[in-house]
N, C-alpha and C positions, 0 to 999 in steps of 0.2 A: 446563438442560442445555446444554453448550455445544456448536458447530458444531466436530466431527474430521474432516481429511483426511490420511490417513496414509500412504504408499509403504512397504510392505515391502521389504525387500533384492530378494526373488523377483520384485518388480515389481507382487506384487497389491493391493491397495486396504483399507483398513479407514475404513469413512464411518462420520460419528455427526453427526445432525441435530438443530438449536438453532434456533434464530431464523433461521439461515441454512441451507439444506439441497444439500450437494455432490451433482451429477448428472455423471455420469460422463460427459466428450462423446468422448474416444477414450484407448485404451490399448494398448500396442503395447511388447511385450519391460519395460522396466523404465522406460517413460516413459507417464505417465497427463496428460491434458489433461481439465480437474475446472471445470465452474461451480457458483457458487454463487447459489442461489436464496431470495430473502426467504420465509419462511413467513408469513410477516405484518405488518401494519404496522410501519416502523421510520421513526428512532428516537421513540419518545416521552420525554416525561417518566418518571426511574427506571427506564427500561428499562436489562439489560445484556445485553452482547451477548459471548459468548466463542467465540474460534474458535482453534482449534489446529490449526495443521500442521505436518509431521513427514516427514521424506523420508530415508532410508535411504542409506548409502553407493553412490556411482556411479549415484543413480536420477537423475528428474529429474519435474518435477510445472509443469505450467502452471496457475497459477489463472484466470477470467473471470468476473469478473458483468455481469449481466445487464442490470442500469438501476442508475440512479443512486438513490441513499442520502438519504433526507430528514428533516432532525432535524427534529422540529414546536414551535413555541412550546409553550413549557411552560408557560405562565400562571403563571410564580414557583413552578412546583413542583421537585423537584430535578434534579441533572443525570441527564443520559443516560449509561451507561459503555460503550468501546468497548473489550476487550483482546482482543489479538492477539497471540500465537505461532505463533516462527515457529523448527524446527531443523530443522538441515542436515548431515546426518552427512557423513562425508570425501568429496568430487568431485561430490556432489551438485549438481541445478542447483534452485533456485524463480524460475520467472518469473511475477508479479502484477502482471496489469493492472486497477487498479482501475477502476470506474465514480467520478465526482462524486459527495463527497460536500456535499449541498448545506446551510445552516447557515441554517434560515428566523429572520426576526427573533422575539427572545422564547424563541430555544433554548439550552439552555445542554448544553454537549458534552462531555467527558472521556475522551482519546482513548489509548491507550498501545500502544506497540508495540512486542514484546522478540526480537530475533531471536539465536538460536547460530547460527556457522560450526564446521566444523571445518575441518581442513587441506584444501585446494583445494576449496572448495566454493564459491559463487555465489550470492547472492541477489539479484535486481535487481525493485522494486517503483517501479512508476510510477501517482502518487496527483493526484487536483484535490480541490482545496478551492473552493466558490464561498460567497460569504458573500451570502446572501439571493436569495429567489425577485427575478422580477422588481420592482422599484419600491422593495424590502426594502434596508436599508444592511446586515440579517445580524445571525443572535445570536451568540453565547459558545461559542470553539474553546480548549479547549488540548491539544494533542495534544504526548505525549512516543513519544522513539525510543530505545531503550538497546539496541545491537548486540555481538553481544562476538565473536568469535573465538579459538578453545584456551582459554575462559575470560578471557578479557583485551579490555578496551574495544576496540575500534572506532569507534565512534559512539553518544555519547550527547546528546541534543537536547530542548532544550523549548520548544517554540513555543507561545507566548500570545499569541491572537486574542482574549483577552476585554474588553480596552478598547479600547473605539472609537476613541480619542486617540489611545493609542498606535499601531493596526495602520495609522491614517491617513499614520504620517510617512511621509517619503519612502522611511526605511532600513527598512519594510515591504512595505506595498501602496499605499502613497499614495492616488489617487484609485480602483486596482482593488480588483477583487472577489474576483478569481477566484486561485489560486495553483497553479502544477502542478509538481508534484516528482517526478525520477525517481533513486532514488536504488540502486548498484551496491554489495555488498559483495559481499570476497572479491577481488576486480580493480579496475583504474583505464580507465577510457575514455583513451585518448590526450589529451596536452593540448590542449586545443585544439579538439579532430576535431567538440563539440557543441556551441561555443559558450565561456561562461564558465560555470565549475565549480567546487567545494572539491573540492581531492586531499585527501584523510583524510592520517592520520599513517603507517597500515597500508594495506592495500589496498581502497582504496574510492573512489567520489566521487557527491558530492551535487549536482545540477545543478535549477536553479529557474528558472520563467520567471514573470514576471506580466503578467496577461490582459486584455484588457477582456472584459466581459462581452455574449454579446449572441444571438440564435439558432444560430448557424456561428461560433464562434468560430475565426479562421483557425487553420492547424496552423503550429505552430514548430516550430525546429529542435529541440526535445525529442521530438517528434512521429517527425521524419523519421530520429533516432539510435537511439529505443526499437525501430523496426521492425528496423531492423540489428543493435542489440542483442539481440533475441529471436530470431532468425534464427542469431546466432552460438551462441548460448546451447542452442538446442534441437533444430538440425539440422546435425552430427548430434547425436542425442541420448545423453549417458555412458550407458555400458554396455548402450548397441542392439545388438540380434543382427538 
């Protein structure tokens, strides 16, 4: 069964509990603020995970979870699959602050995320990736992102974390672990105002930092632009009464 969080036009809620279970933390005219809660160990080996969210014209929907995300060594057994949806009817807002998801050694991941825009709508998701617990160099990510907007690309991405060689070179993570992406469809941050960024071709832009890994990893400037950018995004919040 997969995880539903839905915004009706009227602003009311329609939840449906997976793997993940939406708890409702505040709602208010047609803007709902929704965590999501693990029901149970995640990810194992062959575990899949589906989660659907759906946001209605002029609504708007904060997602939060709760702790971070732990894929387990599989022992060579299969991947884990993670799919996400995610639509945005016209003026809509989704703002998703993800928890780390963490990549223990011996794990192998399959990650995919499909988002629809329609005309002025918003999505902005800020994601970590750490690749292994402590002392761990990290198992097997590949996470894809295919956005469209009126039916028409935006951003489509496939990030391959599953060779080690590879995610070493410089033009990955080089010697880090950790990766944190916050990424805006629907609008552009100003050039400039977060750092360095891809401006999309339409409206968007993808901004990445990479981390060291360690107890407190310090906050970057991705850090200090998401709070402004959710700030802009959800207060006020479309179509508040």
């Amino acid at each position: 069964m997969s995880t539903r969080v839905v915004v009706r036009a009227d602003g009311s809620l329609d939840l449906g509990v997976g793997a993940l279970a939406p708890k409702v933390l505040q709602r208010s005219g047609r803007h709902a603020r929704v965590a999501l809660v693990g029901t149970r160990a995640l990810l194992l080996s062959g575990d899949r995970v589906d989660v659907h969210v759906e946001v209605a014209a002029g609504c708007s929907l904060e997602l939060v979870e709760v702790a971070a995300t732990v894929a387990y060594d599989g022992r060579g057994g299969p991947p884990a699959h993670w799919c996400t949806t995610v639509v945005a009817g016209p003026d809509a807002r989704v703002v998703w602050d993800a928890q780390p998801l963490v990549v223990a050694t011996g794990a192998d991941v399959d990650r995919t995320v499909r988002i629809d825009l329609a005309t002025g709508a918003v999505v902005a998701l800020r994601e970590d990736v750490v690749l292994g617990r402590t002392g761990e160099a990290g198992g097997r990510l590949r996470s894809r992102t295919h956005a469209r907007l009126d039916g028409e690309d935006l951003l489509v991405e496939d990030l391959d974390l599953r060779d080690p060689a590879l995610r070493r070179s410089p033009a990955v993570l080089g010697t880090a672990r950790q990766l944190r992406t916050v990424t805006v469809l629907g609008r552009r941050w100003e050039e400039g105002a977060c750092g360095p960024a891809l401006q999309l071709d339409g409206p968007g832009t993808l901004a990445r930092e990479v981390l060291g890994v360690g107890p407190e990893p310090a906050a970057g400037a991705l850090d200090r632009c998401w709070d402004t950018l959710r700030r802009e995004l959800l207060s006020p919040s479309p179509g508040a009464t």
